[in-house]
C-alpha positions in Angstrom: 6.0 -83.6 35.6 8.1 -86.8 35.1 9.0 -90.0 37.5 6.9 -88.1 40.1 7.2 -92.1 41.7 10.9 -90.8 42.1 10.0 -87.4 43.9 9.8 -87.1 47.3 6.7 -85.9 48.9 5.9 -84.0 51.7 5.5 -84.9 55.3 1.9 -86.0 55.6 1.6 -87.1 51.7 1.1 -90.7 50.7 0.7 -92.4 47.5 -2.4 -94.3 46.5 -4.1 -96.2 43.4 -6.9 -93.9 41.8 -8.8 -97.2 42.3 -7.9 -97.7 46.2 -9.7 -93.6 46.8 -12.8 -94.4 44.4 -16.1 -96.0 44.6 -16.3 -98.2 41.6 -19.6 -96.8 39.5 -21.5 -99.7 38.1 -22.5 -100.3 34.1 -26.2 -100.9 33.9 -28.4 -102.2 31.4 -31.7 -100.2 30.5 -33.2 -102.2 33.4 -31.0 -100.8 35.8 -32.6 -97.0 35.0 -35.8 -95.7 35.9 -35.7 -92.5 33.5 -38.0 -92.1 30.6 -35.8 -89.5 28.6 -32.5 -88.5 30.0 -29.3 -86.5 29.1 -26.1 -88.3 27.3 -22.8 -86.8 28.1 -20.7 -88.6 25.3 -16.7 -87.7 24.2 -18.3 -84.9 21.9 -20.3 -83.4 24.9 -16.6 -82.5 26.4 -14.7 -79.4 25.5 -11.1 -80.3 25.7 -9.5 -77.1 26.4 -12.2 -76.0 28.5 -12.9 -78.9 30.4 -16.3 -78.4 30.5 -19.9 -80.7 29.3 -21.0 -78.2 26.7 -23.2 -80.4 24.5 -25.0 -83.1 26.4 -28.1 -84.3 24.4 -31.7 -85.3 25.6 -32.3 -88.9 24.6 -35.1 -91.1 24.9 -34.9 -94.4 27.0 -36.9 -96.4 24.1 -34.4 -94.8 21.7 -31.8 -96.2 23.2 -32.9 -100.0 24.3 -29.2 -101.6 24.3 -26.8 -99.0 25.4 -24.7 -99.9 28.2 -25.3 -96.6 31.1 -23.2 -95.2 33.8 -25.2 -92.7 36.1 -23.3 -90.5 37.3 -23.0 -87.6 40.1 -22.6 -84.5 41.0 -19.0 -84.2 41.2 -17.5 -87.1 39.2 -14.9 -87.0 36.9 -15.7 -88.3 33.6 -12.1 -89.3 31.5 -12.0 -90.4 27.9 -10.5 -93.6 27.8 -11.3 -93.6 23.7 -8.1 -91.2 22.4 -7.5 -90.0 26.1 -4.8 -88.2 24.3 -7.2 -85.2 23.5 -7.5 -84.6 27.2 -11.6 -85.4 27.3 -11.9 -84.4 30.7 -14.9 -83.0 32.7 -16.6 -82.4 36.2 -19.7 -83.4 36.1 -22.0 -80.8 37.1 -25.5 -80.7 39.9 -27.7 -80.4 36.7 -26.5 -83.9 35.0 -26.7 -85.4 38.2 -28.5 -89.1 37.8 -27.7 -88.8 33.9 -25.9 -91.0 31.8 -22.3 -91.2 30.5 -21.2 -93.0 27.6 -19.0 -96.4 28.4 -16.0 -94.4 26.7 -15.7 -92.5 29.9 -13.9 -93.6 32.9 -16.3 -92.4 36.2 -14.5 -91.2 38.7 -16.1 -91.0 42.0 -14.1 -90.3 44.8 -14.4 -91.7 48.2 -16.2 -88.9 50.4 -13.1 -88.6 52.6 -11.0 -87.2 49.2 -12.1 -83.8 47.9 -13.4 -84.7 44.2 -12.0 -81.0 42.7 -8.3 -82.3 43.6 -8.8 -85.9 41.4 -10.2 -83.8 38.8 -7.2 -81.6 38.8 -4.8 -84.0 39.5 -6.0 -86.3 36.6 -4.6 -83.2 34.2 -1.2 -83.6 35.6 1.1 -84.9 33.5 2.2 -87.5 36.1 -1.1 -89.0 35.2 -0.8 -89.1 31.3 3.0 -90.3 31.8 2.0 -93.5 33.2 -1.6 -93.8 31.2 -0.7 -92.9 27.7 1.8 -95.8 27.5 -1.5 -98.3 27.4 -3.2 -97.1 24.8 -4.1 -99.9 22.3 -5.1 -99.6 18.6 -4.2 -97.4 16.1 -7.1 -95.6 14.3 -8.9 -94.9 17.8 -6.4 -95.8 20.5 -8.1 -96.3 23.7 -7.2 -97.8 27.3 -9.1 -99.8 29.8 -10.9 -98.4 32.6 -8.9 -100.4 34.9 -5.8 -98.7 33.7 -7.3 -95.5 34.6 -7.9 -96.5 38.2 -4.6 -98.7 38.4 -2.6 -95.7 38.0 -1.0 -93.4 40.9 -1.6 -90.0 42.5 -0.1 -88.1 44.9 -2.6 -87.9 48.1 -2.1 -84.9 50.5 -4.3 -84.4 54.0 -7.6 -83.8 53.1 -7.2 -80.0 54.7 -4.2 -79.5 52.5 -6.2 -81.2 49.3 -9.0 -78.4 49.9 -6.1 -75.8 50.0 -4.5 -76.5 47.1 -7.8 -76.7 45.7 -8.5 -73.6 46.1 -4.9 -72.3 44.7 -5.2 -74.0 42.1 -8.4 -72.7 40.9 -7.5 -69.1 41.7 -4.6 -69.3 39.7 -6.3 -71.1 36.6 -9.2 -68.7 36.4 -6.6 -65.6 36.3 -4.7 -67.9 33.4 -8.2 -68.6 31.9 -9.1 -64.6 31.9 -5.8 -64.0 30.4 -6.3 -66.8 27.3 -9.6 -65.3 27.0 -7.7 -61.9 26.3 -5.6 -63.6 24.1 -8.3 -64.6 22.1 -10.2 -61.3 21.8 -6.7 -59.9 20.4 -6.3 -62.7 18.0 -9.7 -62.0 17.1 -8.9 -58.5 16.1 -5.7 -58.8 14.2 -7.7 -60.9 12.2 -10.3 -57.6 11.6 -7.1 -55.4 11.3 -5.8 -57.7 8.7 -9.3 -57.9 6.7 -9.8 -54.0 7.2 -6.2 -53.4 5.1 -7.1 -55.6 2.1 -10.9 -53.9 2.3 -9.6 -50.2 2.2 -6.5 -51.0 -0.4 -8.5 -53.3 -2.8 -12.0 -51.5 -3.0 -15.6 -52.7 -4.0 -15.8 -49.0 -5.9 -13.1 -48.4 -8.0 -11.4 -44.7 -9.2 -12.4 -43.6 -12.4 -8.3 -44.3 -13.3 -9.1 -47.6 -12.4 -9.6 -50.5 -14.7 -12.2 -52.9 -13.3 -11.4 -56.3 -15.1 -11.8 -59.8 -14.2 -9.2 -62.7 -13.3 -9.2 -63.8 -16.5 -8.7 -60.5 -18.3 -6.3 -59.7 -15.6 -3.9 -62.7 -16.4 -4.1 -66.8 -17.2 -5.6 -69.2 -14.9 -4.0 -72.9 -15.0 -5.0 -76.3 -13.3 -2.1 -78.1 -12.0 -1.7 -81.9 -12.9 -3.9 -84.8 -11.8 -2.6 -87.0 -9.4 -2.0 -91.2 -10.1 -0.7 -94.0 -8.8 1.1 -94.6 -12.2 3.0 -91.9 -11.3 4.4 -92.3 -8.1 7.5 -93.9 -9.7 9.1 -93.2 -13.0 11.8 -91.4 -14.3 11.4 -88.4 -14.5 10.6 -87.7 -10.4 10.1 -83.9 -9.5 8.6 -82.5 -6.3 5.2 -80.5 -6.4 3.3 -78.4 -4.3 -0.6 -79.0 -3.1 -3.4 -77.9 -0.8 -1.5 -78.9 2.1 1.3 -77.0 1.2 -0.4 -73.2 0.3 -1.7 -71.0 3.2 -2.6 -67.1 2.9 0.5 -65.9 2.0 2.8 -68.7 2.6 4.2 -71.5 1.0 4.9 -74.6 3.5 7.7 -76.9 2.3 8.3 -79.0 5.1 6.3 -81.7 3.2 6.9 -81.3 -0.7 5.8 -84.4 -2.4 7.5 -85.8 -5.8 5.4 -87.5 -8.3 6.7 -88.7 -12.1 6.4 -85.7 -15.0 7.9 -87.8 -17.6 7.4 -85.4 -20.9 4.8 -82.7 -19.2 6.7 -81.2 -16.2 7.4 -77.8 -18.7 3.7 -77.7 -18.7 3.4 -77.6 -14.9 6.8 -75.9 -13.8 5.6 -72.9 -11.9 7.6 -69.8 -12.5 8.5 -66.7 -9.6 5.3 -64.7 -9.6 3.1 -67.2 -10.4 -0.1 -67.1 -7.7 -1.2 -70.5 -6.2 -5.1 -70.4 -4.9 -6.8 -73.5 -3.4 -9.0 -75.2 -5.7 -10.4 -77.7 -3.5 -10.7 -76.8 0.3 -13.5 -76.4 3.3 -15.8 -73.7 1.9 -14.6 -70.5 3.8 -10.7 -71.7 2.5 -11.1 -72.1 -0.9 -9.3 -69.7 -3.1 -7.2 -69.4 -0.5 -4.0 -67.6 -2.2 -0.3 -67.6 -1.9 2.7 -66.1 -3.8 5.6 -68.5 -5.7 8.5 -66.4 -5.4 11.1 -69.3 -6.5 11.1 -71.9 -3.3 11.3 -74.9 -3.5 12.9 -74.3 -7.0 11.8 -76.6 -10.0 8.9 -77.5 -8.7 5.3 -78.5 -10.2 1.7 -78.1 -9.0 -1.5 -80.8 -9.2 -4.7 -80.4 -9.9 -5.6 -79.3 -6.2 -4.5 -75.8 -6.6 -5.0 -73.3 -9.7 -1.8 -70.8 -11.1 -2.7 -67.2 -11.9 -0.1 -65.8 -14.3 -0.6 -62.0 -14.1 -0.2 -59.8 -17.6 2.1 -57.7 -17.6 0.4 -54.3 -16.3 -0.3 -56.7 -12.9 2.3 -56.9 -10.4 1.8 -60.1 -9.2 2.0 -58.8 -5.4 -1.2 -57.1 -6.8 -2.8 -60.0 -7.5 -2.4 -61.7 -4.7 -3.6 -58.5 -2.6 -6.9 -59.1 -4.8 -7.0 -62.6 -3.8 -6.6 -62.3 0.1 -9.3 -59.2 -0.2 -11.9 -61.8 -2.3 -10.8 -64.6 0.3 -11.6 -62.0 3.7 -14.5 -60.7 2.2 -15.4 -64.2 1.3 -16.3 -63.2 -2.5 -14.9 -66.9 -3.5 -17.9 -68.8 -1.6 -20.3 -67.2 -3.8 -18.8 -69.3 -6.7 -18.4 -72.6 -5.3 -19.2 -76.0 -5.6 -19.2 -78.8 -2.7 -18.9 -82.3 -3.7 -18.6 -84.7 -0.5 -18.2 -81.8 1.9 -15.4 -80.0 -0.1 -15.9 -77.2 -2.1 -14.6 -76.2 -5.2 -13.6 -73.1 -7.0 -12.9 -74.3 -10.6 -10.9 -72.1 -13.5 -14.3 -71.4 -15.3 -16.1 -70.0 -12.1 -12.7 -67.8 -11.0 -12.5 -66.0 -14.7 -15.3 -63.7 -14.0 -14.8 -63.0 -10.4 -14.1 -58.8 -10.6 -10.6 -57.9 -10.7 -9.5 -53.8 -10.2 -5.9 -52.7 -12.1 -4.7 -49.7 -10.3 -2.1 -47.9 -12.2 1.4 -49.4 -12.6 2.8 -47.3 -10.0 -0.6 -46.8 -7.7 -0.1 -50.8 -7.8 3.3 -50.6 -6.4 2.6 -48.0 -3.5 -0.6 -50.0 -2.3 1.6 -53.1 -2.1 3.9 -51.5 -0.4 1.7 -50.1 2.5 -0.2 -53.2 2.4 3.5 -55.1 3.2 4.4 -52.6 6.1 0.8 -52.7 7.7 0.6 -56.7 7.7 4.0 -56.7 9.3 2.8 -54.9 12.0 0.1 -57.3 12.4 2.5 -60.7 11.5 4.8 -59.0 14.6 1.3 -58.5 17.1 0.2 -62.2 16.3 3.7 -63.7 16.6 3.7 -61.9 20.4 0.6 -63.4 21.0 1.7 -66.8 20.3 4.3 -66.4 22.1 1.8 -65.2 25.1 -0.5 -68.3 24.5 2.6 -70.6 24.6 3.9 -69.4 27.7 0.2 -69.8 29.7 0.2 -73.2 29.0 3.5 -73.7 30.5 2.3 -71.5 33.2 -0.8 -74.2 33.9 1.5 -77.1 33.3 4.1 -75.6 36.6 0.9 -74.6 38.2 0.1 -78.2 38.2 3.4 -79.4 38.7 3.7 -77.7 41.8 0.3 -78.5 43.3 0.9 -82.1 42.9 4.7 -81.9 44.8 3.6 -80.4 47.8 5.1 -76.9 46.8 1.6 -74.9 45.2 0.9 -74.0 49.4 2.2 -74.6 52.9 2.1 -77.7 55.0 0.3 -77.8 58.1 1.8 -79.8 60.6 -1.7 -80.3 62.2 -3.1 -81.7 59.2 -4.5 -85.0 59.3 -1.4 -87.7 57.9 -2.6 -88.7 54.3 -1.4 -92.6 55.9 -4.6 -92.1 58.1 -6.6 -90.8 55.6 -6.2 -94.0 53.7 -6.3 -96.3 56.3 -10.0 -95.2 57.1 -11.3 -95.3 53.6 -9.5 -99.1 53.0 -11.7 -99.9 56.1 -14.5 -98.6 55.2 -14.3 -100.3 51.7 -13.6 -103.8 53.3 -16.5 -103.1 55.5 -18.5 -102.5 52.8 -17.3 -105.0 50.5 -16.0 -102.6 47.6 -13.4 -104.0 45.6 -11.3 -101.6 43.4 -10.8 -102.0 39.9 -7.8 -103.9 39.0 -6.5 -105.2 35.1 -7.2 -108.6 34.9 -3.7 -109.2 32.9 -1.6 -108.8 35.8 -1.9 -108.2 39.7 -0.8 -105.1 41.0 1.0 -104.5 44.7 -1.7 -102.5 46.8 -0.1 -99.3 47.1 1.7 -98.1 50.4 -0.2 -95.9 52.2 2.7 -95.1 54.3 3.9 -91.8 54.7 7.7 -90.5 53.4 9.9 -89.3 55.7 9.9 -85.8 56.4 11.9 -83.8 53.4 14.9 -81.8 54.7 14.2 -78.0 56.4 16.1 -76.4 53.3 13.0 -78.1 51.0 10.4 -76.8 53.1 7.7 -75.7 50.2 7.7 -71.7 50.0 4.1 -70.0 51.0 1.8 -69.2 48.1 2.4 -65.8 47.8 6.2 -67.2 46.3 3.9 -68.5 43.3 3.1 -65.5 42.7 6.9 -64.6 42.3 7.8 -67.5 40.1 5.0 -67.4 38.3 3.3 -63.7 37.0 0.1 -65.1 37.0 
């Protein structure tokens, strides 16, 4: 939702500073906490999709003599301000309550007077990341300040409405959330589909007019050429494929890389039919295997990946039907090595992995009904994406509209959001709370005056209409 400064907002609706609606939540030092042991909700604790603290750890107060603590509360918002861009968000729950939370959290508390479940929803919107994002500083972990969190602006209905759209809101998400979780489950078993196929048409126990060989009886095993900074210029420039570039089945050439093959790039050249399986890669990845079938043309391969060149009783679509099969029934982790956390699958450990040889023409009909059954399943998954794609676009309008006034109906009895803010700015001054502000600049307090009434043809449509626009 974009320049939501620029839209108009209901009757009753006013806008506000996050840090004008909050109580600020001190930093204490170790002697500002009574706790012997308590629980640490840090950036990892947070789930981003889910929005939920799955992970908070049990720490001990002597452990930890220096750390900087925020207690937090039962309802507070807790928003990375370290790479806020991967949406770091939670609501803190009744069991953390009078726990810690790292510094790289913004704590937001609301003022009692706003309902805490709409800040935490309305700090999703995309209004919110449009005018935070912008101040991230740094490059390797870009972060903002806490004041930038609270300087920016929100959208503040009457506290009846807030608890309304509330309610919508979370009605509608939990039916989206059952439906990703369905999502899931089906990507789960294409996946089992896909792994049956290669199971059933590549067997452990081969027919007695079976061969059982091994890769390298089967065909030639390659390494492709080492990489060096020598050769990153020089005549002789050609591009060349990596790890980054082979996936099951699929060769990515949106980013080929060229290096110098001065005198050697015969030796590397790979040729149609040649099979390309990871050499270096996380363990339950490596050997993963793909088919060259001539694009990019004229292109070499390093040292990251390893060529298979079939003989010629092996179709090569064969060969790479053994490969996936090893790969899904993970045969290629029990011949690995891990250096530094990646493993390895060199040419000496790949030669004795089994190999079956169907038939010539037994070859060709199990390739073929392999082809026709992963299509089925390439078709399924690409409607599921499609699916997946379209809920989050679904949450993004579900958010869009609860934050314009248009997710549920106006009540013309409401409580005025002017009002609203009037009281709590009172209260604060009585008090002597001072919102957070960036020390670089000074900021206009925000108008807690209400638009003027939209005209009768805007009137927001009843929920029910959501339900309309959006299949949810």
């Amino acid at each position: 939702m974009s320049g939501l400064s620029d839209v108009e907002l209901p009757a009753g609706w006013a806008r506000a500073l996050l840090g004008d609606i909050c109580i600020p939540v001190k930093k204490v030092g170790p002697e500002g906490f009574d706790k012997d042991r308590f629980q640490y909700i840090d950036i990892g604790s947070v789930s981003g999709p889910d929005r939920q603290i799955t992970a908070a750890s049990w720490i001990e107060s002597s452990d930890a003599p220096g750390r900087a603590r925020q207690i937090v509360k039962e309802g507070d918002t807790v928003y990375s301000t370290v790479r806020p861009y991967l949406r770091n968000i939670a609501r803190v729950p009744g069991t953390l309550e009078g726990h810690i939370a790292s510094t790289g959290f913004a704590v937001i508390r609301p003022h009692r007077e706003i309902d805490s479940r709409y800040i935490f929803h309305a700090v999703q919107g995309k209004f919110f990341e449009e005018q935070l994002f912008p101040k991230q500083r740094g490059v390797s972990y870009p972060a903002v300040r806490d004041a930038d969190v609270f300087e920016t602006t929100i959208p503040i209905p009457p506290m009846r409405e807030q608890q309304r759209i509330v309610e919508a809101i979370e009605d509608h998400l939990s039916r989206l959330d059952a439906a990703g979780r369905e999502l899931q489950t089906a990507q789960k078993k294409i996946a089992s589909f896909r792994k049956s196929v290669l199971l059933s048409l590549v067997p452990e126990s081969v027919p007695d007019s079976w061969e059982m060989s091994t890769v390298g009886e089967a065909g030639t095993i390659g390494l492709g050429r080492q990489r060096h900074p020598d050769w990153h210029h020089g005549p002789e420039m050609r591009p060349y494929l990596r790890v980054a570039n082979v996936f099951e089945d699929r060769i990515d050439t949106s980013d080929v890389m060229e290096m110098d093959f001065s005198g050697v790039f015969d030796r590397f050249r790979l040729e149609p039919g040649d099979v390309l399986l990871n050499e270096g890669q996380s363990p339950h990845l490596v050997g993963r295997p793909a088919l060259y079938r001539g694009t990019p043309p004229n292109v070499a391969f390093t040292n990251s990946l390893l060529r298979f060149q079939a003989r010629p009783d092996v179709l090569p679509e064969w060969a790479l039907m053994v490969f996936r099969r090893h790969l899904h029934a993970r045969r290629f982790m029990r011949e690995v090595r891990i250096t530094t956390n990646i493993a390895h699958l060199s040419a000496k450990r790949l030669k004795p992995i089994e190999f079956p040889v169907p038939p010539l023409e037994e070859q060709k009909q199990r390739v073929q009904a392999c082809d026709e059954l992963m299509s089925y399943a390439d078709a399924m998954e690409h409607a599921l994406k499609r699916n997946v794609v379209r809920a989050k676009h679904l949450r993004s309008a579900v958010l869009q509209r609860a934050f314009t006034g248009r997710l549920v109906p106006q009540d013309p009895t409401d409580e005025p959001a002017s009002v609203l803010l009037d009281r709590i700015r009172a209260k604060r001054e009585a008090q002597g709370d001072k919102p957070k502000r960036a020390v670089r600049r000074s900021r206009k307090t925000a108008t807690a005056d209400a638009p003027p009434p939209p005209p009768a043809s805007s009137t927001p449509s009843p929920n029910t209409a959501v339900q309309q626009e959006l299949p949810l």
